[in-house]
C-alpha positions in Angstrom: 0.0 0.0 0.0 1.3 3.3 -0.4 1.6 6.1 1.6 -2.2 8.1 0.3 -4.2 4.8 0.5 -3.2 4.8 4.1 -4.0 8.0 4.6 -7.5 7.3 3.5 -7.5 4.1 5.3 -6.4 5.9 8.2 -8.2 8.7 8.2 -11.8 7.6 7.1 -12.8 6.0 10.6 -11.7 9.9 12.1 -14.1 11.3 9.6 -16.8 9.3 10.8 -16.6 9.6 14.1 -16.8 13.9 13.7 -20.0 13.6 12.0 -21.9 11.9 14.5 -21.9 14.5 17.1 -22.5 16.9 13.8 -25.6 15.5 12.6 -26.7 15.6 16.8 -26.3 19.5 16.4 -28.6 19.6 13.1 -31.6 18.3 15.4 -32.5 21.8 17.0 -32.7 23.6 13.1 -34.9 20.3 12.3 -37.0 20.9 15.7 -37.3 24.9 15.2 -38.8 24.5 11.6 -41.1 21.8 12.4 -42.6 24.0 15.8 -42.4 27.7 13.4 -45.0 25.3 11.2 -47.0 23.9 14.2 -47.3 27.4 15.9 -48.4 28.9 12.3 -51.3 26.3 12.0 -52.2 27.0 15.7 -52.6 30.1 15.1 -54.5 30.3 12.2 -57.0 27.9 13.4 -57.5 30.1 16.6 -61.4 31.7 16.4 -62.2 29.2 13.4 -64.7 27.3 15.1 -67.3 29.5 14.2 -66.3 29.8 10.5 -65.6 26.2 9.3 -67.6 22.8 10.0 -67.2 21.2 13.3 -65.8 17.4 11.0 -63.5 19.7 8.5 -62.1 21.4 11.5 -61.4 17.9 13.5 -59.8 16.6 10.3 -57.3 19.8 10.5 -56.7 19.1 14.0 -55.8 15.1 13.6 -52.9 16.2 11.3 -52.0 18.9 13.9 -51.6 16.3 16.6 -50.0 14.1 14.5 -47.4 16.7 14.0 -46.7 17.2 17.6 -46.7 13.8 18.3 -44.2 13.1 16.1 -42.1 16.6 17.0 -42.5 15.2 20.6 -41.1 12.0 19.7 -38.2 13.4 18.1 -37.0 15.1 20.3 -36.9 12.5 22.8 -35.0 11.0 20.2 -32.6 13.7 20.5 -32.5 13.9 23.8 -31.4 10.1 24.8 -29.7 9.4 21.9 -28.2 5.9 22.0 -25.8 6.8 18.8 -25.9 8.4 15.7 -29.2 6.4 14.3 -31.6 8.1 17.2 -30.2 11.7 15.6 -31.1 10.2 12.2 -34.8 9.0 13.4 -35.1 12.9 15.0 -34.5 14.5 12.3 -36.7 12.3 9.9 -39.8 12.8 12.8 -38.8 16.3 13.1 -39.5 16.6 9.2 -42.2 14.7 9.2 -43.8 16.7 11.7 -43.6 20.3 9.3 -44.5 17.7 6.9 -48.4 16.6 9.1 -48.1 20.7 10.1 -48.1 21.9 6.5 -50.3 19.0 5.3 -52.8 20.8 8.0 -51.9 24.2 6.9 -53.2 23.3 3.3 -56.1 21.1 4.1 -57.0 24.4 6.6 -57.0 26.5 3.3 -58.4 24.1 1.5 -61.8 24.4 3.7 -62.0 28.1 4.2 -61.7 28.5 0.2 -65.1 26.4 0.3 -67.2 28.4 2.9 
């Protein structure tokens, strides 16, 4: 082997371990996006009991709690991390909580453009 292969060789396993603790730190950007969209569809829905249909408005709020329940879960992911693949699974329920929170955001619009 020459001297670069080694160095690769070497080195790769280094590499690896900085990125673990990196991708722990990527969490709280993941967790901040995923509450801005929760808060935004809280909000809006506030004083729209009156103005859309009592089912329509349960349907907007089943998506809502499915996006804190997941933003809940990943953070406890984050939190008592047993390696790098609970930072992974935090950042994918993070995600998929803006994912539920826009999903409700939309479906909210969606009903208000009918009334």
């Amino acid at each position: 082997m020459n001297k670069s292969m080694l160095t690769v060789v070497f080195a790769t396993p280094f590499f690896i371990l900085l990125s673990g603790p990196a991708k722990a730190f990527e969490c709280p950007q993941h967790f901040a996006a995923a509450q801005a969209a929760v808060d935004k569809v809280s909000a809006d829905m506030q004083g729209m009991g009156e103005m859309m249909d009592r089912q329509d408005m349960a349907l907007v709020h089943a998506l809502l709690d499915d996006a804190k329940a997941l933003l809940t879960a990943a953070r406890h992911n984050h939190e008592r991390p047993q390696g790098p693949y609970d930072h992974a699974r935090a950042i994918a329920k993070a995600d998929s909580a803006q994912g539920y929170a826009t999903a409700a955001d939309v479906l909210h619009f969606h009903y208000m453009e009918q009334q």
